[in-house]
C-alpha positions in Angstrom: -41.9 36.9 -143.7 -42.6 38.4 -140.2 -46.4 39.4 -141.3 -46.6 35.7 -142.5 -45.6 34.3 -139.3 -48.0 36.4 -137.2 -51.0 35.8 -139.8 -51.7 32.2 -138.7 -51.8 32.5 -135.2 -54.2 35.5 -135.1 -56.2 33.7 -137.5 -56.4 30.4 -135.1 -57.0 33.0 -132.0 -60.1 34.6 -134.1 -61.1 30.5 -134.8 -61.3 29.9 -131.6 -63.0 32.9 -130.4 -65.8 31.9 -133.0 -66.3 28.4 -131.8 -66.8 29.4 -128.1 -68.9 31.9 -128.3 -71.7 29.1 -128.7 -70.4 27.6 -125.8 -70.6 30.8 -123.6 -74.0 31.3 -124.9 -75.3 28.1 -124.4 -73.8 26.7 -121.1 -74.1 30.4 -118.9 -74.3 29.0 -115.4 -77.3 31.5 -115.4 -78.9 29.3 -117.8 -78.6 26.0 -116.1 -75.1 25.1 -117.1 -72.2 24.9 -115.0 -69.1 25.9 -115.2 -67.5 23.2 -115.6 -68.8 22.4 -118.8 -67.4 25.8 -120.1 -64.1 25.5 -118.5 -63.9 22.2 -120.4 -65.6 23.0 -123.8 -63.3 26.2 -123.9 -59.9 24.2 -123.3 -60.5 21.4 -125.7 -61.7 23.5 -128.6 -58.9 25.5 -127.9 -56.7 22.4 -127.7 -58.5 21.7 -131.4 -57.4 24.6 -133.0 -53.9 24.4 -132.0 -53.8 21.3 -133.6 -55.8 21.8 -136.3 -53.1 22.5 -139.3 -51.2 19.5 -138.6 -53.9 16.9 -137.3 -57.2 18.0 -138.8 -59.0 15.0 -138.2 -58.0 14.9 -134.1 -59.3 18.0 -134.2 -62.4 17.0 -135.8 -62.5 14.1 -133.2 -62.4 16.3 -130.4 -65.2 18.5 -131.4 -66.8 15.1 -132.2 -66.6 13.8 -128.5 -67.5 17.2 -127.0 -71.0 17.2 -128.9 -71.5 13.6 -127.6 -70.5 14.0 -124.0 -73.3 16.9 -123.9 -76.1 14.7 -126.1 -75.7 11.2 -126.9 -77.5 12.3 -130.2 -74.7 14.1 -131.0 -76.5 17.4 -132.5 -76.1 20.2 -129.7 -76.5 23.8 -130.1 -72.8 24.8 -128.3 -70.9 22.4 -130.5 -72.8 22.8 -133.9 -70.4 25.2 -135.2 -67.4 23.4 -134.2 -68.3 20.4 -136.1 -69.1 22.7 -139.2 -65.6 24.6 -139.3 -64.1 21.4 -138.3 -65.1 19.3 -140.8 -64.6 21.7 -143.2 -61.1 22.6 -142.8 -60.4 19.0 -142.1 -61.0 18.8 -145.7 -59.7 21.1 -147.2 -55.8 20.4 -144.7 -56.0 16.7 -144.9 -54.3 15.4 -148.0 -55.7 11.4 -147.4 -59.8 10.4 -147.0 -58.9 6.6 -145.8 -58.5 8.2 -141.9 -61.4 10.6 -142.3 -63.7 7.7 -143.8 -62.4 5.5 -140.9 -63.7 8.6 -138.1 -67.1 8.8 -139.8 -67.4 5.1 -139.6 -66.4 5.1 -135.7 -69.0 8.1 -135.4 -71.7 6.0 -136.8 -70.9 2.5 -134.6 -70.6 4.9 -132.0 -74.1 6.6 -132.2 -75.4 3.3 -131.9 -73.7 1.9 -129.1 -74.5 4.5 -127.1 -78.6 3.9 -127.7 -78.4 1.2 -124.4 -76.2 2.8 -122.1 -77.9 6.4 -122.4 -81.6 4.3 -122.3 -82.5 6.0 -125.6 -84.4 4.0 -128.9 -83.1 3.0 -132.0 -84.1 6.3 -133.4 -81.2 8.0 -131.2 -78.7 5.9 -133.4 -80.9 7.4 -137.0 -80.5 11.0 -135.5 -76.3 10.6 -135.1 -76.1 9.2 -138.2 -78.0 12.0 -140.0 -76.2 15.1 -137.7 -73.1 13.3 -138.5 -74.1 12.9 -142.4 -75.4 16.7 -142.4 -72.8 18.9 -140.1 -69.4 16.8 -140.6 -69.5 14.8 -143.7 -71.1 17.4 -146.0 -68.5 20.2 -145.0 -65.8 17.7 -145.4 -66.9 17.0 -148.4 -67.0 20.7 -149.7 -63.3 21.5 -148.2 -62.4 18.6 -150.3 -63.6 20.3 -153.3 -62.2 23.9 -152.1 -58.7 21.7 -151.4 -58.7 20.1 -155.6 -60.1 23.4 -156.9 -57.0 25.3 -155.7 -55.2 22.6 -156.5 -56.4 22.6 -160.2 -55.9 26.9 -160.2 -52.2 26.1 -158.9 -51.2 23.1 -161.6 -52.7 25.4 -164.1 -50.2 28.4 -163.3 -47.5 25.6 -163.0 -48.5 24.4 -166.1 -48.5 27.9 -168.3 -45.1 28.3 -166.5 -43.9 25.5 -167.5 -45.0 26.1 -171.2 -43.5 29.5 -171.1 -40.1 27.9 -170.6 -40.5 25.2 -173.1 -41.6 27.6 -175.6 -38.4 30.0 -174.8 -36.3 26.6 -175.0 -38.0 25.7 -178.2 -37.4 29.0 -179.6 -33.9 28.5 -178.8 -33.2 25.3 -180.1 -35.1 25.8 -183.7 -32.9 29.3 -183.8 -29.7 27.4 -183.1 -31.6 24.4 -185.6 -31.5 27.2 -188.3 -28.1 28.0 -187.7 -27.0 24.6 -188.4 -28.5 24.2 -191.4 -27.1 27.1 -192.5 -23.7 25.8 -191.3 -24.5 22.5 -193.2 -25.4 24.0 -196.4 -22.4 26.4 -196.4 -20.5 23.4 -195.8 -21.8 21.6 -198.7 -21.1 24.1 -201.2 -17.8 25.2 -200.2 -16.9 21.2 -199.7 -17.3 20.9 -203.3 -15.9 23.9 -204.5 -12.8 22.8 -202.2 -13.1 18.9 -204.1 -13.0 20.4 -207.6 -10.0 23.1 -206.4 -8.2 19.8 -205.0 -9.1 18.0 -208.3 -7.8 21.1 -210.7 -4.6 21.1 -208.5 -3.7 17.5 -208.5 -4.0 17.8 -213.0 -1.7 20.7 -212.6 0.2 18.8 -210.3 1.2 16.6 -212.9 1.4 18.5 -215.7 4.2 18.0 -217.3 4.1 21.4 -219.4 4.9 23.0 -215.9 8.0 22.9 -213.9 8.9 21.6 -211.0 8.4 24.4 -208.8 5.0 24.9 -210.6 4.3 21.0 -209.4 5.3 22.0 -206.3 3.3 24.7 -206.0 0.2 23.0 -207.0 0.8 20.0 -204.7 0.9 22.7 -201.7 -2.6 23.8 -202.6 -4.0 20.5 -203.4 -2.9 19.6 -199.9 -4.0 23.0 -198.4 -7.4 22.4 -200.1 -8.0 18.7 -198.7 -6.7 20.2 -195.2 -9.6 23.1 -195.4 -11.8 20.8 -196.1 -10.7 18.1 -192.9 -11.4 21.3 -190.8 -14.6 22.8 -192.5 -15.7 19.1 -191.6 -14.7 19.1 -188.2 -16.4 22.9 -187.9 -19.4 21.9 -189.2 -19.6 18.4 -187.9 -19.7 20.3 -184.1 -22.6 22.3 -185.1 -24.6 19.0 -186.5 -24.2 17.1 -183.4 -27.5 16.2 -182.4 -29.9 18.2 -184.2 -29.4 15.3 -187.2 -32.2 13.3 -186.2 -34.5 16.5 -185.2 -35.4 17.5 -188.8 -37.7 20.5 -189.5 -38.4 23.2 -191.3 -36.9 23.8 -194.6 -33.5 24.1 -195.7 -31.6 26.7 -196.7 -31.3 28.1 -200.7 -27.9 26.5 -202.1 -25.8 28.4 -204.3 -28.2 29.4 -207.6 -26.5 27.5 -210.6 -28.7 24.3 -211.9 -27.7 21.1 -212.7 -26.1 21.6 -215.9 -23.8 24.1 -214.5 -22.7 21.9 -211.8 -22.0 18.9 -214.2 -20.6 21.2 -216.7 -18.1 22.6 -213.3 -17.7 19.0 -212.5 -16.4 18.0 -215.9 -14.4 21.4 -216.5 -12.4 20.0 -213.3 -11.6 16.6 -214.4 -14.6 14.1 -213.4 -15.4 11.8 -216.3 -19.5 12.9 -216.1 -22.2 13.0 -218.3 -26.2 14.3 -218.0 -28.6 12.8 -219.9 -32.3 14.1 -219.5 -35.5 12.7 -220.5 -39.2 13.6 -220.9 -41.3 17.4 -221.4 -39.5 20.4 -220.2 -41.1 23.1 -217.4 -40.6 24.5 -214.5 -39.8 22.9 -210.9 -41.1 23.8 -207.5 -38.6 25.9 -205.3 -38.5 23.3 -202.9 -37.6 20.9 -205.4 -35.2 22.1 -207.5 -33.2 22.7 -203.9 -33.7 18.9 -203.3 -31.8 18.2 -207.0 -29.2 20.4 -206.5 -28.2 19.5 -203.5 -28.5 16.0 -204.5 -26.1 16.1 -207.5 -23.6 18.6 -205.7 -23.7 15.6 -203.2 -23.5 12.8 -204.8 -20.8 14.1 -207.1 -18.5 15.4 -204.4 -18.5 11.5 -202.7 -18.2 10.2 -205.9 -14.6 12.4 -206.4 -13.6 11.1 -203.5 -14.6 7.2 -202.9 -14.3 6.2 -206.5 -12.0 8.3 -208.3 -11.3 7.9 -211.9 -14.7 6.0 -212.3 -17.1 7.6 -214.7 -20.3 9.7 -213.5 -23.9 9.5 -214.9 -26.2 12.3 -214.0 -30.3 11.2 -215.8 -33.1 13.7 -215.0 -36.5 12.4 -216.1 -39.6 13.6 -216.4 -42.6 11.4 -216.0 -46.2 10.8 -214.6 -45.6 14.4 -212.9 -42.7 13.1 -210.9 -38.8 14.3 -211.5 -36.4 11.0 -210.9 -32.6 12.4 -210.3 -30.1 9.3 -210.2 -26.5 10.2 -209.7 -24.3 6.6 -210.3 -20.7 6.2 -210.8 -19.4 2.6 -212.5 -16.9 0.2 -211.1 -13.0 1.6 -209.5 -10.1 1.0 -211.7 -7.0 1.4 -210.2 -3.0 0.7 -211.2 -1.7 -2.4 -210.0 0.4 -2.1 -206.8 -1.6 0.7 -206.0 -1.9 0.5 -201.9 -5.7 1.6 -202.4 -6.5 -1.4 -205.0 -6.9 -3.3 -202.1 -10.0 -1.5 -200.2 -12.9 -1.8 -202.6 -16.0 0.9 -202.1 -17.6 -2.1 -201.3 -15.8 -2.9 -198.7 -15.4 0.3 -197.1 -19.0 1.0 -197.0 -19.4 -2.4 -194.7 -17.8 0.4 -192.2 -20.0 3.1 -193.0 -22.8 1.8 -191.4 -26.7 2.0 -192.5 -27.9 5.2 -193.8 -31.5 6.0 -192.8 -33.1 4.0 -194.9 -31.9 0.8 -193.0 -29.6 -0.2 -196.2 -25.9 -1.2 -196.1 -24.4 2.9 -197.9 -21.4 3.3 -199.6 -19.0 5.3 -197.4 -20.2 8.1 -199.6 -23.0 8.5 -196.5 -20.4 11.4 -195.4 -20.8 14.6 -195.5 -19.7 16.3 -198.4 -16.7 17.8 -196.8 -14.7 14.9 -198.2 -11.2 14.9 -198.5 -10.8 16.0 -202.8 -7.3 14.4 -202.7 -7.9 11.7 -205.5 -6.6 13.2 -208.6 -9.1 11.8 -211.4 -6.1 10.2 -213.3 -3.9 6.8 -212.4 -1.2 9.4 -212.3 -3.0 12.2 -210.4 -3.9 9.4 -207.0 -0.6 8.4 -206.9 1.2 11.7 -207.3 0.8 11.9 -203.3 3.4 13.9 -203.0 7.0 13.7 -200.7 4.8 13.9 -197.4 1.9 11.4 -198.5 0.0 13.3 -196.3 -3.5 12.9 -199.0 -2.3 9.9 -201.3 -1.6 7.7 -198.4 -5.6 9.1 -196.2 -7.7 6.3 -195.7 -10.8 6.5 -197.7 -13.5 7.5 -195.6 -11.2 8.8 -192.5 -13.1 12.2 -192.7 -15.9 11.2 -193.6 -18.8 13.0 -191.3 -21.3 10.4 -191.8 -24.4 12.6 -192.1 -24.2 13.1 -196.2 -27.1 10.8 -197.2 -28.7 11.4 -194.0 -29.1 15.1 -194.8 -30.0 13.5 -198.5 -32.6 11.8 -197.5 -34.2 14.7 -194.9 -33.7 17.2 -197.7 -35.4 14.7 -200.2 -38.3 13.9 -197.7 -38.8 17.4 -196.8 -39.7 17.9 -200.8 -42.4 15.2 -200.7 -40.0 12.7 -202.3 -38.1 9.5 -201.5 -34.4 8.9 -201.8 -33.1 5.2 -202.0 -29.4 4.7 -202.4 -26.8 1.6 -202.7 -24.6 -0.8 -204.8 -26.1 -1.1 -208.2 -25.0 -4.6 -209.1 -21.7 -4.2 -211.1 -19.6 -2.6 -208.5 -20.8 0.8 -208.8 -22.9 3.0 -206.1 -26.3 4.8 -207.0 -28.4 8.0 -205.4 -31.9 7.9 -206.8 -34.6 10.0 -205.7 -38.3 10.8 -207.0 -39.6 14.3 -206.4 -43.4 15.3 -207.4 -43.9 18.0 -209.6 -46.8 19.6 -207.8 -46.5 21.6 -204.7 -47.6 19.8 -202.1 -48.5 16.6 -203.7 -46.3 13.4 -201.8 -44.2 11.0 -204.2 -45.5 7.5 -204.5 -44.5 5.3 -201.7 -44.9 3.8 -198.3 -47.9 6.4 -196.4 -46.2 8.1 -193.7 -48.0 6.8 -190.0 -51.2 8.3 -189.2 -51.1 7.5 -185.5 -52.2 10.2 -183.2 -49.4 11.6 -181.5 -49.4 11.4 -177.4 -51.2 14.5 -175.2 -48.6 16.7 -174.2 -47.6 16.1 -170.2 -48.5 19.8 -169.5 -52.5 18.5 -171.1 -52.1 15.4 -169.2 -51.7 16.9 -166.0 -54.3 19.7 -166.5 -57.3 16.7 -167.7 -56.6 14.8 -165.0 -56.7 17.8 -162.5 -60.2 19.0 -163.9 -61.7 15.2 -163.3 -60.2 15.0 -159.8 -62.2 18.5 -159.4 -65.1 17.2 -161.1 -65.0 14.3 -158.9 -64.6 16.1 -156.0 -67.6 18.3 -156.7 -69.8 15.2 -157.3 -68.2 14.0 -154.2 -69.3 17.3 -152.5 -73.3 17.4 -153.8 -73.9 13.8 -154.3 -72.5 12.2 -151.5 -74.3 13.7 -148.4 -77.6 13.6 -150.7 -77.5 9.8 -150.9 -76.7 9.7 -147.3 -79.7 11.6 -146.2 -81.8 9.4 -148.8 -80.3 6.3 -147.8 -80.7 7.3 -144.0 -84.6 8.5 -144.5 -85.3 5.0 -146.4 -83.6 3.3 -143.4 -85.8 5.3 -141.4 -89.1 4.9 -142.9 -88.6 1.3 -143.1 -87.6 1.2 -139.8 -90.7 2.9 -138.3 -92.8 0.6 -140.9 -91.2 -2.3 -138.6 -91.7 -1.1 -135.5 -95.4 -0.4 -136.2 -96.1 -3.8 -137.0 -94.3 -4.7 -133.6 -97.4 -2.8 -131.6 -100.3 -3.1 -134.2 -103.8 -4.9 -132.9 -105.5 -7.1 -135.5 -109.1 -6.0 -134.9 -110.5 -9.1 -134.7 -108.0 -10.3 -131.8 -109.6 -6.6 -129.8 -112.7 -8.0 -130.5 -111.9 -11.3 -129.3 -110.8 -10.1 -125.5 -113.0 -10.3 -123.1 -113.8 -7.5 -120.0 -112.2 -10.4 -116.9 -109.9 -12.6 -119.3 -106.4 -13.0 -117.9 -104.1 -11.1 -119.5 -100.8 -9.2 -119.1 -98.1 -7.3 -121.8 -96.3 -10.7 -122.9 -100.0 -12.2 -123.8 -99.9 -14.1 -126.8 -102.6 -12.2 -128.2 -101.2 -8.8 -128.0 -98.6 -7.4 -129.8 -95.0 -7.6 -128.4 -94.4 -3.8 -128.4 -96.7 -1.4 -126.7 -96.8 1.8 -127.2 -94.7 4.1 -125.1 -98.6 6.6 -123.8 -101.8 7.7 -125.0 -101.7 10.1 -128.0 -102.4 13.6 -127.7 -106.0 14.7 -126.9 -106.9 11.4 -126.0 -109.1 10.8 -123.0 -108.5 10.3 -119.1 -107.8 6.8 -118.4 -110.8 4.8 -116.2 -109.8 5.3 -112.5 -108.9 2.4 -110.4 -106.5 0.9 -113.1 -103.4 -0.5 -112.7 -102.2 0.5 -115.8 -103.6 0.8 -119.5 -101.6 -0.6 -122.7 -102.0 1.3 -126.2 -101.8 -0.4 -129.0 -102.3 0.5 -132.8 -105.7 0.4 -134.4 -104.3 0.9 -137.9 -100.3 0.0 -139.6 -100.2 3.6 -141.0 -102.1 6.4 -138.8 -101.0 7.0 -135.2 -104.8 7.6 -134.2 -107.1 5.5 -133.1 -105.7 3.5 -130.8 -106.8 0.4 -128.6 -106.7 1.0 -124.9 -106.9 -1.8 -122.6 -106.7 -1.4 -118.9 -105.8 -4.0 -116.5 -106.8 -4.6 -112.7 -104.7 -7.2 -110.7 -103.6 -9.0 -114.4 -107.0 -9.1 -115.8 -108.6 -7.1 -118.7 -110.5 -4.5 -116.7 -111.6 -2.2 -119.6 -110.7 -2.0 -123.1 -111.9 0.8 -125.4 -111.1 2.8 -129.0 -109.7 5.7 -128.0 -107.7 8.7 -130.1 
């Protein structure tokens, strides 16, 4: 910190050392200057570069007037330097151009203004506007490209810091992504084993080959079951927050039975279920037979729960190298003056919400942590028990609502589609096509091709190169189509000017040696020239004074001489 402190001001001291050392040179009192002049050039340069981190362009400005308080045509060998490093570190410091376009303007007017009051010519203004385009602009120009180069170098390091954190957070968030999954999967199996447990409890429950502390008995671990399950639910519904609608990657293996075991479970624990299967045997990809499984394990869990007693229909079919898996349970028959006759699934699904496919679901859109408390018997969901604690649950109250949601992801993830909903005669259906083929998509809407949006961090970086880009233009371009903008002026300029003291040969030949005749003649040109070229001859003696005027538009020799003698053409001659 303390070698930072001292750095700048020894590098200002050795700045300004630099800059006077012209102005020592050039102004010695032993050379003709005075020391005044160095007194004052030393002061305000040093005044300059005290200033120069926080106000560039006053900076800049004062080197500026110190150049044109010693030549109205602003180049001068004490100040040259200054208005180099000046201009260049104004910028590369100033952040804004409007101010800096607004001095070189001023400098400009000002080059011009000054052409009267230092009795100079038009060409006085050319040669300000040419030092000003070649020693200040152009060095601006290049600290403006130094300032967006190290710019770009420092939003690149930014940037690759940046990504080094994202990808870390990334990292951390697929990991703990993973992890639910894993969660969520181990949830669905053991929320089904728990179901059919429940199930198998509530038949012994009401056995009536056991007695009543058997009943008992059972009744405790039916209720124990559907409470394990409430909590699993509540466990795994923690670790699903948020990472629902961030699906990726692919799912975990579920437990390795197939679909006829889990029907022929199913059944074994009361649920009135059947499989039918259609079409040419084979194999199924990995990825898809995962998708099934989980479907049916799924599907069959809600259906123990939201429509108990109803009967089950599990149809696998084969066809046009697709696998369609629809899981459908019929209509809910219940006692009368049964509390529960009065909530239909129908009705209860109105509460559940859309799943993702934008459809009205079935409150079966849970997870499969369902509470198993319906026995699969009349007798069974009303054998509640003294404490009613799973009888007298609402349908639905634990119901996680990410069930068909994790369906459909799982389905999607396969290359299929799942579709889901009432199936006309009071009964709820979970169909879903799966291709064959590795890698081949199910028929069906074409995902969107758009392109995705550029990353910010790319963004950033493109528009960082063209602002370099620009600058370096900027840098090259600019003072070149100054210069050549300034020399056209020039040329034109001295074309103009020419014409203003060129001699039509004919009017030369048509004054006469005694004619009257003066500078504002009609027949001369308006503009004179300022003397004789070089090498031309002595003038006549006895003359009062000679004019010079061009013989041709584009050579400056010949040249017409007239002489004049008390206002009258005394001798004229080609001269040059």
């Amino acid at each position: 910190m303390r070698r930072e402190r001292l750095r700048d001001p020894l590098l200002d001291l050795g700045l300004w050392g630099l800059l006077c050392t012209p102005v020592l040179l050039r102004l010695d009192p032993n050379d003709g200057g005075s020391w005044g002049q160095v007194v004052t050039g030393v002061v305000v340069l040093g005044v300059a570069v005290a200033c120069c981190r926080a106000l560039p362009l006053v900076s800049l400005a004062l080197a500026v007037a110190l150049s044109l308080a010693t030549s109205p045509e602003l180049f001068t060998a004490p100040y040259v330097l200054a208005l180099v490093v000046l201009g260049y570190l104004a910028g590369r410091r100033q952040q804004h151009t409007r101010a800096a376009l607004a001095l070189f303007a001023a400098v400009a007017v000002l080059g011009f203004a000054l052409v009267p009051l230092s009795d100079g010519n038009v060409s006085q203004g050319f040669t300000v506007v040419l030092v000003l385009a070649l020693a200040i602009v152009a060095p601006w120009l290049t600290g403006r490209y130094v300032r967006q180069y190290a710019r770009l170098v420092r939003t690149g390091w930014e940037l690759a810091a940046r990504m080094e954190r994202e990808q870390a957070a990334v990292a951390d968030r697929e990991r703990l992504r993973e992890r639910s999954r894993i969660a969520g999967d181990m949830h669905d199996s053991l929320g089904h084993d728990l179901a059919l447990i429940a199930l198998r409890a509530a038949a012994l429950e009401v056995d009536p080959g056991l007695g009543a502390r058997q009943q008992a008995a059972a009744g405790e671990l039916r209720v124990a079951a559907a409470d394990a399950t409430a909590r699993l639910r509540d466990i795994i519904g923690v670790l699903r927050t948020g990472d629902e609608e961030e699906p990726g990657g692919a799912p975990t293996t579920p437990v390795g039975e197939t679909v006829e075991e889990v029907v022929e479970r199913a059944a074994a624990s009361g649920l009135r279920v059947e499989l039918t299967a259609t079409g040419p045997g084979g194999g199924t990809p990995p990825m898809v037979d995962r998708a099934v499984h989980r479907l049916v394990v799924e599907s069959l869990t809600n259906a123990s729960k939201h429509a108990p007693g109803a009967p089950i229909r599990v149809a696998l079919e084969r066809a046009d190298g697709a696998l369609t898996v629809s899981v459908s349970n019929g209509p809910v028959t219940r006692a009368a003056g049964d509390p529960r006759s009065r909530r239909s699934p129908a009705a209860v699904s109105g509460r559940a919400g859309a799943g993702r496919s934008g459809a009205p679901t079935d409150p079966r859109a849970g997870t499969s942590g369902v509470v198993p408390g319906r026995a699969p018997t009349e007798q069974a969901a009303r054998a509640g028990g003294p404490s009613g604690r799973v009888g007298d649950r609402p349908a639905g109250a634990v119901s996680g609502g990410t069930g068909l949601v994790g369906l459909d992801e799982r389905v999607r993830l396969a290359g299929g589609r799942l579709s889901h909903g009432q199936d006309g005669v009071g009964g709820f259906a979970v169909r879903a096509v799966l291709p064959l083929e590795p890698g081949v998509a199910a028929a069906g809407p074409p995902a969107s091709t758009g392109a995705a949006a550029a990353p910010t961090s790319v963004r950033e970086r493109d528009l960082a190169r063209r602002e370099v880009r620009r600058g370096l233009a900027q840098a090259i371009w600019i003072p070149l189509t100054l210069v050549a903008t300034l020399g056209l002026v020039m040329l034109l300029f001295g074309l103009w000017t020419q014409s203003r003291s060129f001699l039509d040969r004919d009017d030369y030949v048509s004054l006469r040696v005694g004619d009257p005749l003066s500078a504002d003649a009609e027949r001369l040109p308006p503009h004179p020239l300022d003397g004789p070229p070089a090498d031309a001859p002595a003038e006549p003696p006895g003359m009062d004074r000679c004019l010079y005027y061009r013989a041709t538009m584009t050579a400056a020799v010949p040249v017409y001489r007239l002489c004049l003698v008390d206002g009258r053409l005394a001798d004229k001659a080609l001269v040059g």
